[in-house]
C-alpha positions as CSV (number, residue, x, y, z in Angstrom):
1,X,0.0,0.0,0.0
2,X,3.1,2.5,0.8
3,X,4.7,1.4,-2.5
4,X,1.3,2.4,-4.1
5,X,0.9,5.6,-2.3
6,X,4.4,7.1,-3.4
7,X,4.0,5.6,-6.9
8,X,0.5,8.1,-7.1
9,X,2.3,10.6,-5.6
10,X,5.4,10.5,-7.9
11,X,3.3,10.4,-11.1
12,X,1.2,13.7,-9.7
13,X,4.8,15.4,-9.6
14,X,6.0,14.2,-12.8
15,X,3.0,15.7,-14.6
16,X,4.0,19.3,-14.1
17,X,7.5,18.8,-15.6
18,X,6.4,17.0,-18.9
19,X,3.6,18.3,-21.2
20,X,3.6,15.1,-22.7
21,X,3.5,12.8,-19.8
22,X,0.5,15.4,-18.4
23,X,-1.1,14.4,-21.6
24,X,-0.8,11.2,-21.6
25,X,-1.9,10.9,-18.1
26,X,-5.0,12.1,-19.2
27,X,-6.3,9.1,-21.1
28,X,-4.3,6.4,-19.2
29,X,-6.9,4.3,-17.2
30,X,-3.8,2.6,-15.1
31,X,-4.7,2.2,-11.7
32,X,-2.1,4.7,-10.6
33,X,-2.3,7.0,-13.1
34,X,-6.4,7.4,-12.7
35,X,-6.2,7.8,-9.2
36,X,-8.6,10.8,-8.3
37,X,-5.1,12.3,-6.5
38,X,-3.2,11.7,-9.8
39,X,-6.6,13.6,-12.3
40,X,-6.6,16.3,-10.2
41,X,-3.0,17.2,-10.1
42,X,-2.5,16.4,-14.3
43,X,-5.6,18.6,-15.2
44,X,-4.4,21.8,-13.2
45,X,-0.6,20.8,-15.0
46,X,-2.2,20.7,-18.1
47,X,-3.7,24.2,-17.9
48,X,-0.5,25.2,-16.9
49,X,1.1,23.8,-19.6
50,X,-1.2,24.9,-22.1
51,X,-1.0,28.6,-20.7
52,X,3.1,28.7,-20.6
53,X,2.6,27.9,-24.5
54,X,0.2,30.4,-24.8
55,X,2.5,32.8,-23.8
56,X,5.6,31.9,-25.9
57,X,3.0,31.2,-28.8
58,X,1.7,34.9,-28.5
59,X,5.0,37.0,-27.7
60,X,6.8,35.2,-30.2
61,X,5.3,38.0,-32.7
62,X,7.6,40.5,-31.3
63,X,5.0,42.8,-29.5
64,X,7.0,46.0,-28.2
65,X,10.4,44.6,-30.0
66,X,11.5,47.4,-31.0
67,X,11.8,48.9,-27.1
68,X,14.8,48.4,-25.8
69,X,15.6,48.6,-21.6
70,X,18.8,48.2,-20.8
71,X,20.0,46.6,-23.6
72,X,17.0,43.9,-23.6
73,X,13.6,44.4,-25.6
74,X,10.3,45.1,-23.7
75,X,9.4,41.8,-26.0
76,X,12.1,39.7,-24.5
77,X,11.5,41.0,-20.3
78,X,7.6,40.4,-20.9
79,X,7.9,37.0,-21.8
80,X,10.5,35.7,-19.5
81,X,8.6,37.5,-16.6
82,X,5.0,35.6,-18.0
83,X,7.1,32.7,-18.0
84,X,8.7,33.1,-14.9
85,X,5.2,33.4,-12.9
86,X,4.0,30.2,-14.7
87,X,7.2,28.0,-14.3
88,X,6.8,29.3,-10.3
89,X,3.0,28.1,-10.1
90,X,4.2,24.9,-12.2
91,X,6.8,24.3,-9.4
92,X,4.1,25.3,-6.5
93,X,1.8,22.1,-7.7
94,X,4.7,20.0,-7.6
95,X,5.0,21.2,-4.2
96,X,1.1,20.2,-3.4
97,X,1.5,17.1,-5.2
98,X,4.4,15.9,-3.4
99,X,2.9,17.1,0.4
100,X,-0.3,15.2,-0.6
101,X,-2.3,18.1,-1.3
102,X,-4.7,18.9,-4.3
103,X,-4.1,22.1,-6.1
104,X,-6.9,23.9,-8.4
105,X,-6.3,26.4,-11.2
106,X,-9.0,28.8,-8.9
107,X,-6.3,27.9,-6.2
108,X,-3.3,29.9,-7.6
109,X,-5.4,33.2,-9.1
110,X,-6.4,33.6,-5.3
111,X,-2.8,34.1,-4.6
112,X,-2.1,36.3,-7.4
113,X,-4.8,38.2,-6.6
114,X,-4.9,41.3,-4.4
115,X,-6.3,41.9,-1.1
116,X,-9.9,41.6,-3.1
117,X,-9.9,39.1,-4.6
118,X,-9.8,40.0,-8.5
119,X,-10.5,36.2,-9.8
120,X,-12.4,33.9,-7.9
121,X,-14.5,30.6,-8.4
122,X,-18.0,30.1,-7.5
123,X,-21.3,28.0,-8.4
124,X,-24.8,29.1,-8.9
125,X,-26.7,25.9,-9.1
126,X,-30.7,25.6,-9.5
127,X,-31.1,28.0,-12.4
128,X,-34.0,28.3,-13.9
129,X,-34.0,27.2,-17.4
130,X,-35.2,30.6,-19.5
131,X,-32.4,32.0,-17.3
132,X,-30.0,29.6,-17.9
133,X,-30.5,30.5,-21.5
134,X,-30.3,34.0,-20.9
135,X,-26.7,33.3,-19.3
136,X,-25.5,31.7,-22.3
137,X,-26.7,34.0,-24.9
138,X,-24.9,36.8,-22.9
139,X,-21.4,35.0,-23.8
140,X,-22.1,35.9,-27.5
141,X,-19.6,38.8,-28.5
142,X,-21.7,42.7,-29.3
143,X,-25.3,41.0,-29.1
144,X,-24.8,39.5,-25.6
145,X,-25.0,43.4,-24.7
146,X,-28.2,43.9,-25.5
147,X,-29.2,40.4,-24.0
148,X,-27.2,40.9,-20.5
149,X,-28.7,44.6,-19.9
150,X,-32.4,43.6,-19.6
151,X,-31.4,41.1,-17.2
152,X,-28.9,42.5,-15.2
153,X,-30.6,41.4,-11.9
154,X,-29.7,37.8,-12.6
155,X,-26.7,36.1,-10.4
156,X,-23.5,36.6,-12.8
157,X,-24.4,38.8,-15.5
158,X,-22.2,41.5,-14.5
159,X,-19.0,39.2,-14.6
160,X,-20.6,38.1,-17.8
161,X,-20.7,40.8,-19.8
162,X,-17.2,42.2,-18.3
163,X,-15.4,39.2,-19.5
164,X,-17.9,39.2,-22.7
165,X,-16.5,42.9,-23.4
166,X,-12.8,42.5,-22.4
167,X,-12.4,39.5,-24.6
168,X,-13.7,41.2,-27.5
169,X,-12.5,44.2,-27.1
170,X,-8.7,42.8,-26.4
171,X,-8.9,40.7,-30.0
172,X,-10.4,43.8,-31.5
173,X,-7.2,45.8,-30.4
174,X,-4.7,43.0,-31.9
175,X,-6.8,43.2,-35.2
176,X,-6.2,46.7,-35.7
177,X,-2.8,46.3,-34.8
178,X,-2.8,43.6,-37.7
179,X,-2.2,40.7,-35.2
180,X,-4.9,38.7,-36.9
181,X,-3.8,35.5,-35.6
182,X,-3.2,36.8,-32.2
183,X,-7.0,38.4,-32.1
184,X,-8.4,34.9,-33.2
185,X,-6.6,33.0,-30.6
186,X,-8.4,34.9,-28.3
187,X,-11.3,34.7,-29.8
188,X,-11.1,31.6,-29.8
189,X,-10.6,31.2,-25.8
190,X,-13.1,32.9,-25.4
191,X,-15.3,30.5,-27.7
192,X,-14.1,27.4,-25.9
193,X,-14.6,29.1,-22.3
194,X,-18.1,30.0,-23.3
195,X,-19.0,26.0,-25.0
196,X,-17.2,24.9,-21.8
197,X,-20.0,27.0,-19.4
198,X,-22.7,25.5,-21.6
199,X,-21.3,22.2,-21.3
200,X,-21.1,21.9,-17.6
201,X,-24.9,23.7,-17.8
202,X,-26.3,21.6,-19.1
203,X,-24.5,18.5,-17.8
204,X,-24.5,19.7,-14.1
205,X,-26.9,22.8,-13.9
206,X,-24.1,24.8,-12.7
207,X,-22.1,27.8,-14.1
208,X,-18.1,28.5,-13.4
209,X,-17.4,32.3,-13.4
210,X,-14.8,35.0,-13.3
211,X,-15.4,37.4,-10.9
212,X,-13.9,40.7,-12.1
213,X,-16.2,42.6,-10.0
214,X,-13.3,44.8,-9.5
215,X,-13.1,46.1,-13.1
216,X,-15.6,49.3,-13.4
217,X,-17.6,49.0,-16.4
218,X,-17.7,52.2,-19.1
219,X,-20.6,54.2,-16.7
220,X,-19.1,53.3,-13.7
221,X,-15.0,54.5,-15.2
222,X,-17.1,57.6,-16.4
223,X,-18.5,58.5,-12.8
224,X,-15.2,57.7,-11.3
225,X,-13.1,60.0,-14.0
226,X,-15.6,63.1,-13.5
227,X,-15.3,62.4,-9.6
228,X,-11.9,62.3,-9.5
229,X,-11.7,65.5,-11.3
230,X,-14.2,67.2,-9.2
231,X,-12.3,66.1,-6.2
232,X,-8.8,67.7,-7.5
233,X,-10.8,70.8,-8.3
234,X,-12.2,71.0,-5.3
235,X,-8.3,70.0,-3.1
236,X,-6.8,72.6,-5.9
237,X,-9.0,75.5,-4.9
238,X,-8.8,74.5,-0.9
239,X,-12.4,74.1,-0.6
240,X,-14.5,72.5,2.5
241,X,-13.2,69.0,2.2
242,X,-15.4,66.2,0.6
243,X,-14.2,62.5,0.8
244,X,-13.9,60.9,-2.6
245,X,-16.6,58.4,-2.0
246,X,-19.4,61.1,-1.1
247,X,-18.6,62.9,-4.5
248,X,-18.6,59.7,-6.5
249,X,-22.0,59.1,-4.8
250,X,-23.3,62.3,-5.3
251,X,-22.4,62.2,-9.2
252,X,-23.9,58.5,-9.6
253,X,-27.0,60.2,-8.4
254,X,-27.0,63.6,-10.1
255,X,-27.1,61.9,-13.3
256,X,-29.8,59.0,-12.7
257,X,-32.0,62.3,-11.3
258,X,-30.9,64.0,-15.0
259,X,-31.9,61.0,-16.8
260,X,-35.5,60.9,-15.1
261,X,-35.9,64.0,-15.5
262,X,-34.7,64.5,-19.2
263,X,-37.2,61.5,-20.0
264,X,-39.8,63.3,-18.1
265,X,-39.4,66.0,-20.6
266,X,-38.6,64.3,-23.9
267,X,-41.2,64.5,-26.6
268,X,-40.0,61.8,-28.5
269,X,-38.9,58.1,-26.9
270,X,-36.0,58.2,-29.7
271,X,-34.7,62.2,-28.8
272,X,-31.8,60.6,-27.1
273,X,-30.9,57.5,-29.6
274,X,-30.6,59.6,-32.1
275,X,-28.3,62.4,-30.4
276,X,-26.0,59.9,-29.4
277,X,-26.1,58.2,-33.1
278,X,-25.4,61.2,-34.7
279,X,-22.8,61.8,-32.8
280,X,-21.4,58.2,-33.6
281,X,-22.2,58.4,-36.9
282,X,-20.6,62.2,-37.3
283,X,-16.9,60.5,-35.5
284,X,-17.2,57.4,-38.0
285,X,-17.3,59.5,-41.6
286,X,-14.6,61.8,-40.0
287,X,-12.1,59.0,-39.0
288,X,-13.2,57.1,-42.3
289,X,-12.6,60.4,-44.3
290,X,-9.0,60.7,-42.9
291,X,-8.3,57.4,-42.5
292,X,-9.7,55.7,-45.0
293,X,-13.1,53.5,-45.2
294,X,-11.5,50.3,-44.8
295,X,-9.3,51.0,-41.9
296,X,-9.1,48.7,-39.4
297,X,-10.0,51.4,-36.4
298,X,-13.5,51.4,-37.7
299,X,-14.9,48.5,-36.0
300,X,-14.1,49.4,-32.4
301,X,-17.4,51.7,-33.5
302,X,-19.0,48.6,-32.9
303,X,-18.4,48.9,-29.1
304,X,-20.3,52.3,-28.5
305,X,-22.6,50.9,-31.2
306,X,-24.3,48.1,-29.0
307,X,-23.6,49.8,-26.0
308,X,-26.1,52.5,-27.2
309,X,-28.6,49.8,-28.3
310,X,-27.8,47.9,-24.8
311,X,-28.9,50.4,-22.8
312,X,-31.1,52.1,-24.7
313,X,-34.0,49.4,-24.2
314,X,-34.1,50.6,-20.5
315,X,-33.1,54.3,-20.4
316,X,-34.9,55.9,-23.0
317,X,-33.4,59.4,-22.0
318,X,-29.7,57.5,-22.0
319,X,-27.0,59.9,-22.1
320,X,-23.5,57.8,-23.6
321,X,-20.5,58.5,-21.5
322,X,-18.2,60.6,-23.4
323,X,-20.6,60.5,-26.9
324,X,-23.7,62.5,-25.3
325,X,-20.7,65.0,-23.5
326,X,-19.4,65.3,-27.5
327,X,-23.7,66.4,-28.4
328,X,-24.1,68.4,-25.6
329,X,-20.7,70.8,-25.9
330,X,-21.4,71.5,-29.7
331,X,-25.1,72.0,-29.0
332,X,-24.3,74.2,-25.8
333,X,-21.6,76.2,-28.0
334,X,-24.2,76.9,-31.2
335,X,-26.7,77.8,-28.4
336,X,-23.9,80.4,-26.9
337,X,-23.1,81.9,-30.7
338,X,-27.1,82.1,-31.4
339,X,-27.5,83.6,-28.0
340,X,-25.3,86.7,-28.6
341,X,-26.1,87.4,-32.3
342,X,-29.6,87.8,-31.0
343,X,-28.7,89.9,-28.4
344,X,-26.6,91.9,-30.7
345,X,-28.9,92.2,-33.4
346,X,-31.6,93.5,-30.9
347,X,-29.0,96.0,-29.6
348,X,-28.5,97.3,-33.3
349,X,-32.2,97.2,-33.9
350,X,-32.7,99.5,-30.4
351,X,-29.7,102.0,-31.6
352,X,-31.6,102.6,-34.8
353,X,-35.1,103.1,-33.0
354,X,-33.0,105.6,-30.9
355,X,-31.6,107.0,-33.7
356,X,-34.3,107.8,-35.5
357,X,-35.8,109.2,-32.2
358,X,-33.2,111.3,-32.0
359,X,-32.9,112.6,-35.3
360,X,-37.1,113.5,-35.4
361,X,-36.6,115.3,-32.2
362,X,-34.2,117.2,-33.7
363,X,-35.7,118.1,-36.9
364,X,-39.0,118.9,-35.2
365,X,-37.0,121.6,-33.1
């Protein structure tokens, strides 16, 4: 029994040192090979494995190459530092494995997190089925937007539509960049992640998330930039002191009172869809004009695109961080110029009515 117990043991080590013998340990059906121990320990090498490749794989394109720090390229100290965090977790399983203890992918982004914890694994189990659907449909890149936002009350959506938007949006950076291949292998991550979370749905009525709670999503990084700025102003001038949080609480609910109040007012429930769109559509002909229609930067328009249409469907008076700001300067500013042409073409009009007062009083004398 001793005998059997180191032999398990030893083969749960030797998986993280050999990405073939991890592999292979995978379909083997020896008695201590498939040990529950052994599974554990050769899945969570695996991922490891997979993920130190990734890495090579995707830096071998020679991102940031041409920066050089102290004599080495920004290329070269990225990768050997990715590398060196994943050949030290490799090395901390092997460390489990041989102390007899299991070790879980969940396991090691806990201790890479911060103080909050950043990633973290949890189930939701005995989901309804039209919300189960609801889940899933949410994975699928730009339309899961408009899916998520009507059902944002449901457990996980949030994370959902975080990792559903940072996924994208990262492979849409690497296309423009013309890292194609780069921008589909993440894609395609993504994709298996997302069948993965269907599988196990479907199979165990459970779902496996991210939570990335900690990453503010566009209104929540547009409350906390005009906060912040508020709260400089307001340290810059020496003004009664206001902590951070109270400002970034008072501006969260200045503008849901603007919103009620500008739908309130609205004649039309599309007044706000289409300022927002034409201020969207106004930025796309002018990039397209100088940059050229088939440019590559054009399809990050997607992004404010379905954002618009996401939360459109329940904010009818939705003013866009950063677009509606855009509308409401060039609107304020044609409102300024009409303002004082009118007040100075009154003024002429009332020094002519004078002068010609003036000049009948005199000819009457």
């Amino acid at each position: 029994m001793e005998n059997i117990n180191k032999t398990v043991r030893g083969n749960a080590v030797i998986s993280y040192f050999l990405i073939w013998i991890s592999l292979l340990f995978l379909i083997n059906k020896d008695e201590n090979v498939g040990h529950p121990f052994v599974k554990s320990h050769v899945k969570s090498a695996c991922v490891l494995h997979i993920l130190l490749w990734w890495v090579i794989f995707i830096m071998s394109y020679g991102m940031w190459s041409g920066i050089s720090i102290l004599t080495y390229s920004l290329n070269t100290i990225i990768t050997a530092a990715l590398c060196l965090v994943v050949f030290m977790a490799i090395l901390y399983g092997a460390s489990k494995a041989h102390r007899w203890k299991t070790l879980r992918i969940w396991e090691l982004l806990h201790i890479a997190s911060w103080k909050k914890d950043i990633v973290s694994h949890s189930e939701v189990s005995e989901i309804k089925e039209s919300d189960g659907s609801i889940l899933l449909l949410s994975q699928i890149p730009f339309v899961g937007y408009t899916i998520g936002v009507r059902n944002l009350h449901l457990p996980q959506m949030r994370n959902i539509l975080q990792l559903n938007f940072l996924a994208t949006f990262i492979a849409s950076i690497f296309f423009i960049f013309w890292y194609g291949s780069l921008a589909s292998l993440i894609m395609l991550g993504y994709i298996i992640w997302s069948v993965m979370q269907a599988v196990r749905y479907f199979h165990e009525g459970k779902f496996t998330h991210l939570d990335i709670d900690a990453l503010p999503t566009v209104e929540e990084k547009y409350i906390l930039q005009i906060s912040a700025l508020t709260h400089l102003f307001n340290t810059l001038r020496k003004e009664t002191f206001v902590p951070f949080s109270e400002i970034r609480k008072a501006k969260t609910l200045q503008r849901k009172q603007g919103e009620e109040v500008s739908e309130k007012n609205m004649k039309s429930s599309s007044t706000y869809l289409i300022r927002n769109l034409s201020v969207l559509v106004v930025l796309f002909v002018l990039l397209a004009y100088f940059l050229g229609w088939n440019s590559r930067v054009l399809v990050l328009f997607l992004f404010p695109l379905c954002y618009l249409i996401w939360y459109h469907d329940v904010r009818k008076a939705y003013k866009m961080p950063y677009i509606y700001n855009i509308y409401a300067v060039v609107t304020g500013f044609f409102y300024h110029m009409t303002h004082i042409f009118s007040k100075a073409k009154k003024l002429k009009n009332t020094t002519k009515k004078e002068s010609v007062k003036m000049w009948e009083t005199k000819k009457e004398s």
